[in-house]
C-alpha positions as CSV (number, residue, x, y, z in Angstrom):
1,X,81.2,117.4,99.3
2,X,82.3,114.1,101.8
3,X,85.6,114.5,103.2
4,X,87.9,111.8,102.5
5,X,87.8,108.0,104.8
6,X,91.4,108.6,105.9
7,X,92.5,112.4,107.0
8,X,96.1,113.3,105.9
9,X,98.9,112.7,108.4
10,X,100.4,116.0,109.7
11,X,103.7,113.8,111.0
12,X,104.3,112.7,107.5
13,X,106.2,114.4,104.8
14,X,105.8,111.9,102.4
15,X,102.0,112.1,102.4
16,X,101.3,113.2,99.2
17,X,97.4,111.8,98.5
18,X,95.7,113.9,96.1
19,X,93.5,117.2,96.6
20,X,90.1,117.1,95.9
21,X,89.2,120.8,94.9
22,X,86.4,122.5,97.3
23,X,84.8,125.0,94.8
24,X,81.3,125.3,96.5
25,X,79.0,124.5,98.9
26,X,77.3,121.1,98.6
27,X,73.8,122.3,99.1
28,X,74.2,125.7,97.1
29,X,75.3,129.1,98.3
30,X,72.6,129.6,101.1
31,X,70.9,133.2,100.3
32,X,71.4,136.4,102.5
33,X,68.8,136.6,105.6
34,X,68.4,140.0,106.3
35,X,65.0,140.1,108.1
36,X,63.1,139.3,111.8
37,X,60.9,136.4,110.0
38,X,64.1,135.1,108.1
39,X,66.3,135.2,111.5
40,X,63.6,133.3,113.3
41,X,63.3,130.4,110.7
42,X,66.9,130.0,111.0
43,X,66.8,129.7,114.4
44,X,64.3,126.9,114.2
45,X,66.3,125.2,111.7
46,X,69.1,125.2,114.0
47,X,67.6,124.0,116.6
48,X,66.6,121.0,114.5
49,X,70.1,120.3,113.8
50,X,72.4,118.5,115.9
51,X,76.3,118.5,117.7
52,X,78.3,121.6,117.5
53,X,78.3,124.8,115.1
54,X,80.6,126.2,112.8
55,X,80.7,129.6,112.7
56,X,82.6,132.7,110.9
57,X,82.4,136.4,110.2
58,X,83.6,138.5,107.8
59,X,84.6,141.9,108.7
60,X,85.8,145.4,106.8
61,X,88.8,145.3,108.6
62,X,91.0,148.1,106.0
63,X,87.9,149.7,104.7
64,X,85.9,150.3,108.0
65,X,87.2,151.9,111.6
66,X,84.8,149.3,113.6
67,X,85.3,146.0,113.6
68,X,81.9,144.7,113.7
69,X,80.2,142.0,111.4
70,X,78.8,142.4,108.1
71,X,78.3,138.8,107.9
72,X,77.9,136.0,109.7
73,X,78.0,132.4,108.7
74,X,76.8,129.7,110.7
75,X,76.8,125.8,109.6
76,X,75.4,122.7,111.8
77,X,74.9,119.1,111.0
78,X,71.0,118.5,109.8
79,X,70.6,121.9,109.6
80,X,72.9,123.2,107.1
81,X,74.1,126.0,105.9
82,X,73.1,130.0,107.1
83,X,74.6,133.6,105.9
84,X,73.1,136.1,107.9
85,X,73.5,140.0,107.5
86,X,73.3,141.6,110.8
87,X,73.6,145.1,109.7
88,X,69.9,146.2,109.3
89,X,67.9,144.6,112.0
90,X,70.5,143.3,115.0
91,X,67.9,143.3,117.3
92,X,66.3,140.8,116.0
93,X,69.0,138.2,116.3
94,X,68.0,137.3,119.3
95,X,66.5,134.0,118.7
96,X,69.4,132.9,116.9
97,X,71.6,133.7,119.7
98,X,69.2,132.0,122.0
99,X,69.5,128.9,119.8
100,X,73.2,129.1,119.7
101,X,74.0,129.7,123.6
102,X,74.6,125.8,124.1
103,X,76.0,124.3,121.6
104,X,80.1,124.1,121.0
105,X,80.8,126.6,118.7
106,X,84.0,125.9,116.3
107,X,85.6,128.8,115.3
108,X,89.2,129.0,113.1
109,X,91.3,132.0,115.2
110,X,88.6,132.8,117.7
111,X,89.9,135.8,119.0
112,X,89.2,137.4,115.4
113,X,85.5,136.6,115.6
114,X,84.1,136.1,119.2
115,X,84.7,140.3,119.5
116,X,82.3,141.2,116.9
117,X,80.2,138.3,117.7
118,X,79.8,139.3,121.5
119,X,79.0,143.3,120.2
120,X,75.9,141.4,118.5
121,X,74.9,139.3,121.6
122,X,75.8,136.0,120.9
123,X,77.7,134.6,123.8
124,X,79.5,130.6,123.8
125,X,79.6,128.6,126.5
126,X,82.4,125.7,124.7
127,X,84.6,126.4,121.9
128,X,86.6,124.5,119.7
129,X,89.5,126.8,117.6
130,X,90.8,124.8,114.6
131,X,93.8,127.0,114.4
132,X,94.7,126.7,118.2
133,X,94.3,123.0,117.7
134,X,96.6,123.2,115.1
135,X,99.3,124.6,117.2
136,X,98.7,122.1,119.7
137,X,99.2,119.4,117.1
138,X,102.3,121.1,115.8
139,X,101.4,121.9,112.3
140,X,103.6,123.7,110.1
141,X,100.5,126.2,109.0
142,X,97.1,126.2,110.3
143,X,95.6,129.1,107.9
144,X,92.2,127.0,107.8
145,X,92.9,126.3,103.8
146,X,96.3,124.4,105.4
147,X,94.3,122.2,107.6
148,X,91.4,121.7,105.5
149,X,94.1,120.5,102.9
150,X,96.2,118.4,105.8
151,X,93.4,116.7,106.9
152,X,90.6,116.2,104.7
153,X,92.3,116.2,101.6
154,X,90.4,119.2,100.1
155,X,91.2,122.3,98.3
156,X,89.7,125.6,100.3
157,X,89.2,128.2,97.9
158,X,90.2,131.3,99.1
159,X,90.7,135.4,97.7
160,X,87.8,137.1,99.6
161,X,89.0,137.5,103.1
162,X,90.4,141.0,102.7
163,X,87.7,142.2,101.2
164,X,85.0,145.5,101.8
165,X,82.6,143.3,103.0
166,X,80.6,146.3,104.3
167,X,79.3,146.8,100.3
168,X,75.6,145.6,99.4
169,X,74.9,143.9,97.5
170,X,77.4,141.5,98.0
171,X,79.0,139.5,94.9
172,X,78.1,136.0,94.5
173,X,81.7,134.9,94.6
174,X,82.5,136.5,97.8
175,X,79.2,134.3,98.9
176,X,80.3,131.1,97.9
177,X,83.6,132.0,99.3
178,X,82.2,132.9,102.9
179,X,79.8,129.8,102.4
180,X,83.0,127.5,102.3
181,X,84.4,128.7,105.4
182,X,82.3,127.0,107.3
183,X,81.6,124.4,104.7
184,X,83.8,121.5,106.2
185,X,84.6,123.4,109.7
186,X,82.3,120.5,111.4
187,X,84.3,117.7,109.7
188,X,87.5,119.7,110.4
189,X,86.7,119.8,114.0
190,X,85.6,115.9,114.4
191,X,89.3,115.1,113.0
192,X,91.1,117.3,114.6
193,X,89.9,116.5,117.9
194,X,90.8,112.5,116.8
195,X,94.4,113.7,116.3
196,X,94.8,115.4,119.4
197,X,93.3,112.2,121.3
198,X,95.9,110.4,120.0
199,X,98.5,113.0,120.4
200,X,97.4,112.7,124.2
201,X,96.7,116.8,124.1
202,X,93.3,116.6,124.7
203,X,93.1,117.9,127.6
204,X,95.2,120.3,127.1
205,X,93.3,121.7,123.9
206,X,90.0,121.6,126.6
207,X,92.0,123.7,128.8
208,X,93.2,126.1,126.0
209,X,89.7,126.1,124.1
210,X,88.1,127.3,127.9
211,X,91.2,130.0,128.6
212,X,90.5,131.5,125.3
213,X,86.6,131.9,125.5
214,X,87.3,133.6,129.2
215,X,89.7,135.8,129.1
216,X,89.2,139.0,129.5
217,X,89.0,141.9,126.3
218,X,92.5,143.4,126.1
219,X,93.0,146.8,127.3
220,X,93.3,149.5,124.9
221,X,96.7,150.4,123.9
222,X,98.1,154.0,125.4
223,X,99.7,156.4,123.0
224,X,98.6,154.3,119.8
225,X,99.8,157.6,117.9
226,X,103.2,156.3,118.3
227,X,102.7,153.1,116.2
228,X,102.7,155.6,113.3
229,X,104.4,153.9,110.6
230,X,108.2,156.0,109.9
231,X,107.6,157.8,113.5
232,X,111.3,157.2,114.0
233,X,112.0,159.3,111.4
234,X,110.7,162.9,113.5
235,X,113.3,163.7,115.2
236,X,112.1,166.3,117.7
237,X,110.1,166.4,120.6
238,X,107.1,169.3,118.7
239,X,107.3,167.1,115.4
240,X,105.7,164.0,117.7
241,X,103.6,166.6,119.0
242,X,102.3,167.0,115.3
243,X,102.3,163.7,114.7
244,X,99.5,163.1,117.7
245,X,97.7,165.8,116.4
246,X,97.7,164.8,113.3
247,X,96.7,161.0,114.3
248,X,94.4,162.6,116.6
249,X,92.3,164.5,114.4
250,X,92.0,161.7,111.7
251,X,90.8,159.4,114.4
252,X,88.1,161.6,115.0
253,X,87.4,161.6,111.7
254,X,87.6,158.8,110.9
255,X,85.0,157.2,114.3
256,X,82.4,159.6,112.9
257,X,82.4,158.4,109.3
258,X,83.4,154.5,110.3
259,X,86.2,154.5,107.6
260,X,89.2,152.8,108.6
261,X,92.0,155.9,109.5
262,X,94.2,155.1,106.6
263,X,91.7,156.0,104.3
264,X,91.3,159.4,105.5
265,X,94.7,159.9,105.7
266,X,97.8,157.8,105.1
267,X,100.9,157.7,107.7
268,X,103.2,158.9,105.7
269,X,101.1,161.9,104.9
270,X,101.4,162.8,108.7
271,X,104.5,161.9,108.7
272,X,105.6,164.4,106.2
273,X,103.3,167.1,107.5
274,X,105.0,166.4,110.6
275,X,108.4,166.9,109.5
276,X,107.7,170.4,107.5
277,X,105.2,172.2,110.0
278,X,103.3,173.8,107.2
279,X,101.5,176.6,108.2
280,X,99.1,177.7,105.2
281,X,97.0,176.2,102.8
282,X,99.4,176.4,100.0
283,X,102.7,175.0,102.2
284,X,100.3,171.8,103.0
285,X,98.9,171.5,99.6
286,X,102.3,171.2,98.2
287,X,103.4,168.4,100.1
288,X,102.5,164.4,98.6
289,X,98.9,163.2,99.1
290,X,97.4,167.0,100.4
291,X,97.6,168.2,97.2
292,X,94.3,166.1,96.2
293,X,90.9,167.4,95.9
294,X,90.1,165.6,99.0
295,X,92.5,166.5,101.3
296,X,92.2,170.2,99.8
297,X,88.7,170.1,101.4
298,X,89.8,169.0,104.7
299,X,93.0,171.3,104.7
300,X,91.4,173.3,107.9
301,X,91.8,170.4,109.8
302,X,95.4,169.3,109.3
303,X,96.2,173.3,109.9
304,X,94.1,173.0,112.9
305,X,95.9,170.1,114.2
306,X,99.7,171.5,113.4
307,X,98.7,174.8,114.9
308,X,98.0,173.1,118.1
309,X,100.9,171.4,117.9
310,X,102.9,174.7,117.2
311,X,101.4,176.4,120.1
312,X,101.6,173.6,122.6
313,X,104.6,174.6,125.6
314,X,107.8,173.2,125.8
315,X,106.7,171.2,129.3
316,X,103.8,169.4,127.3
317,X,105.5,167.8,124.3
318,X,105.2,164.7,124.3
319,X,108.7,162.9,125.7
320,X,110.8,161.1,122.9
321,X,111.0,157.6,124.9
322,X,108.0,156.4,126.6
323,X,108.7,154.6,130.3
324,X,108.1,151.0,129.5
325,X,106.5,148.2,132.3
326,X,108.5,145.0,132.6
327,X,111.1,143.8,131.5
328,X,113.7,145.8,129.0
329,X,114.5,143.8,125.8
330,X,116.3,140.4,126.8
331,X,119.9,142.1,124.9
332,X,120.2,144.5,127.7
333,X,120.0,142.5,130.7
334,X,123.5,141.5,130.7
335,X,124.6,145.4,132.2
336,X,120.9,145.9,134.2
337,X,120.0,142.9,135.7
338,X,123.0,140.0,135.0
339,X,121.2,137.7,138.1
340,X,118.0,137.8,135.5
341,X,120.4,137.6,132.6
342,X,121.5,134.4,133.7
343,X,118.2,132.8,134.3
344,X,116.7,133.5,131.3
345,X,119.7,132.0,129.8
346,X,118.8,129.1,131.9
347,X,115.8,128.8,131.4
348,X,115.1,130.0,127.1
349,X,116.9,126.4,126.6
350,X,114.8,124.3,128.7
351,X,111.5,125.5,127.6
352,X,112.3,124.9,124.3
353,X,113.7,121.5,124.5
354,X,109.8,120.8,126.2
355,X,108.2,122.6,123.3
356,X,110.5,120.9,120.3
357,X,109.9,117.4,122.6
358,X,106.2,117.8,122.7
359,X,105.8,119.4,118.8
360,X,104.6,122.7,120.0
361,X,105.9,126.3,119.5
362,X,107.5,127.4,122.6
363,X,104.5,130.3,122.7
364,X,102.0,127.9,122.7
365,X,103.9,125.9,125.6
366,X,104.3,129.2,127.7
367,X,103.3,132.7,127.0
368,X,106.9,134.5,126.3
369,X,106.4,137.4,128.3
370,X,105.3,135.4,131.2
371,X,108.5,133.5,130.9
372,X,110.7,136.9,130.9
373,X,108.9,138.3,134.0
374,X,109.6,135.1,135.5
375,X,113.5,135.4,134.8
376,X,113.7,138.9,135.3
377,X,111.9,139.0,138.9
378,X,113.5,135.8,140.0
379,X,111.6,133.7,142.9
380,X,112.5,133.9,146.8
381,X,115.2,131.1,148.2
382,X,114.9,128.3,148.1
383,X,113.2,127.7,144.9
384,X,110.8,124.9,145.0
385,X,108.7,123.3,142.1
386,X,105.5,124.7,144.1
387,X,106.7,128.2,144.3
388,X,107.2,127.8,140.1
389,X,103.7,126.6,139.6
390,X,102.4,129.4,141.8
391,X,104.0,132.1,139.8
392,X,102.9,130.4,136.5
393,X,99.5,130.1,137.8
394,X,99.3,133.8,138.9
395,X,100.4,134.3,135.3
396,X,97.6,132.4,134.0
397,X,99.4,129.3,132.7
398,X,97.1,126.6,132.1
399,X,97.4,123.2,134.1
400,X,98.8,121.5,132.0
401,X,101.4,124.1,130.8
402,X,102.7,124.4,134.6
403,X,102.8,120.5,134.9
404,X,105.4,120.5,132.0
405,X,107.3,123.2,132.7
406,X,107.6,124.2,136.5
407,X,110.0,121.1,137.5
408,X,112.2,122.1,134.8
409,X,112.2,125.6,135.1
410,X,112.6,125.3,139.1
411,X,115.5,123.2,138.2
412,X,116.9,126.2,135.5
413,X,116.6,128.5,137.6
414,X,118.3,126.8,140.7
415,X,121.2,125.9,138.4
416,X,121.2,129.9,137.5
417,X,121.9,130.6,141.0
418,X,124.4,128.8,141.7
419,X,127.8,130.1,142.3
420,X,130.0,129.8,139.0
421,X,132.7,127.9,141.1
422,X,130.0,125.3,142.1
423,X,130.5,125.7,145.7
């Protein structure tokens, strides 16, 4: 389906041209490829296409513990439109990734798919994220089905995205649905990229685009146990011993089987467990959600886990409160830190004064925590605009972030300094 001569205006409120409902793809839901010889004529189609490719995946994120790709969509002008399952011969991908290592790939969210696309092989050198661009451009939502909407006047269906997309086969709705994703994501791009032009954020999308597609993977999180849902509610020091335990075992569990943890067992099930330190089969079994056939099988395991829990020594419980790096929260600096206290308060204002001047939320203008660090270290006398733009750079700030911001903040935080009497 054509997108529309004239995209919607996202400054304009009163805007109001009609939607033109996207209910499939224009060509046909493409069928499944699943095989070597199937991969390879894709990857010659492709490369008789031209300009960049859309691309999507669709993950099992609730169903699955990895967070790998069960499908992959791929669409490019001349060449149209490709699902490809990955699951039963990966290795053979490789011409399509070969075919896809140069072209600009436009993604909506990146950081959701280029993980599970780089576990596959496929690697980007120039990106162009829909959603970032929409934060750039100040949109009010940039869901993909927003900005489809905003600026080509269609109607994204949607409904699938949560989805076990891990079963086979898979339903010809959820097809269709994965189809449109990438449907009008070429269109989408061309637009988008128009706006930010005129905007006079092109640049600064380029900049964001090339940050994104090299930064680093994050590093795991320590003590994930303690994001437990309820956690707050065990009181003692051997009840978060449980807890880990608990969280522990069902990780294990769930790795091997590659079923997301909740589905083994829910929080509040080691939650509870962890508040009543059952010690038999029949103490467990009478608490909520043990008492099913399944977790009757697997009752050893949850024993297992409180017993070492029950055993551990006093000098290896876990401690209540965690030491946290950086900065406290912002509502305590006024008794530890008031010299920090009164930068931030200095500078909170000024950045988003830039942010609400340039339409951009005041993360997308500087990264928050880089701005608290900033505040709560403080800079060396005198402060100059190039010692700002040194620190923001060391906290990767883009270019164009630091030329916005530093002057101002250098100012801020010169004013925060001063004596109160002004002398």
């Amino acid at each position: 389906m054509s997108a529309p001569d004239t995209p919607a205006n996202p400054e304009d409120p009163t805007d109001s041209r009609p939607v033109t409902p996207l209910l499939s793809p224009r060509d046909g839901i493409p069928p499944v490829l699943t095989s070597a010889d199937e991969f390879a004529d894709a990857a010659t189609r492709l490369t008789q296409g031209t300009g960049p490719v859309a691309l999507d995946t669709e993950r099992a994120s609730g169903y699955r513990y990895s967070q790998r790709a069960y499908l992959i969509q791929i669409r490019r002008t001349g060449a149209g439109s490709f699902l490809i399952d990955p699951t039963e011969e990966p290795e053979a991908l490789q011409p399509v990734i070969d075919v896809l290592t140069e072209p600009e790939w436009i993604l909506h969210a990146a950081d959701q798919d280029l993980p599970c696309l780089r576990d596959l092989g496929f690697e980007a050198n120039e990106l162009f994220d829909t959603e970032l661009a929409g934060r750039l451009l100040g949109l009010p939502r940039v869901n993909l089905a927003a900005e489809v909407e905003e600026f080509l006047g269609l109607g994204l269906q949607k409904g699938h995205g949560a989805a076990d997309w891990s079963k086979r086969p898979l339903p010809q709705d959820w097809l269709n649905y994965a189809a449109l994703d990438v449907e009008v994501l070429v269109e989408l791009r061309d637009t988008m990229a128009d706006a930010l032009t005129e905007a006079g954020k092109r640049e600064w999308a380029t900049e964001e685009f090339a940050y994104v597609l090299g930064r680093p993977p994050a590093l795991p999180r320590t003590d994930r146990w303690r994001r437990t849902a309820n956690i707050h509610t065990i009181k003692t020091t051997r009840g978060l011993a449980a807890v880990r335990e608990l969280w522990s075992a069902r990780e294990e569990i769930a790795q091997r089987r590659d079923v997301a943890p909740g589905r083994i067992l829910p929080d509040s099930a080691i939650i509870t467990a962890a508040a009543a330190m059952p010690a038999g089969v029949a103490e467990l079994t009478r608490l909520p959600v043990f008492g099913g056939p399944r977790q009757r099988r697997q009752a050893g395991t949850w024993l297992s886990a409180l017993a070492r829990a029950r055993d551990l020594p006093d000098d290896e419980l876990p401690p209540r409160k965690v030491s946290v790096t950086g900065p406290p929260a912002v509502s305590r600096w006024e008794q530890r830190n008031p010299e920090a206290a009164a930068r931030i308060g200095e500078v909170r204002p000024v950045i988003a004064q830039i942010a609400e001047e340039q339409t951009l939320p005041t993360e997308n203008l500087l990264a928050p925590e880089l701005v608290r660090q900033l505040c709560w270290e403080g800079l060396a006398a005198p402060i100059t605009v190039e010692s700002v733009d040194a620190r923001l750079a060391a906290g990767d700030a883009r270019a164009w972030q630091r030329a916005l911001t530093a002057e101002p903040i250098a100012m801020a935080l010169t004013a925060a300094a001063a004596p109160a009497d002004g002398s």
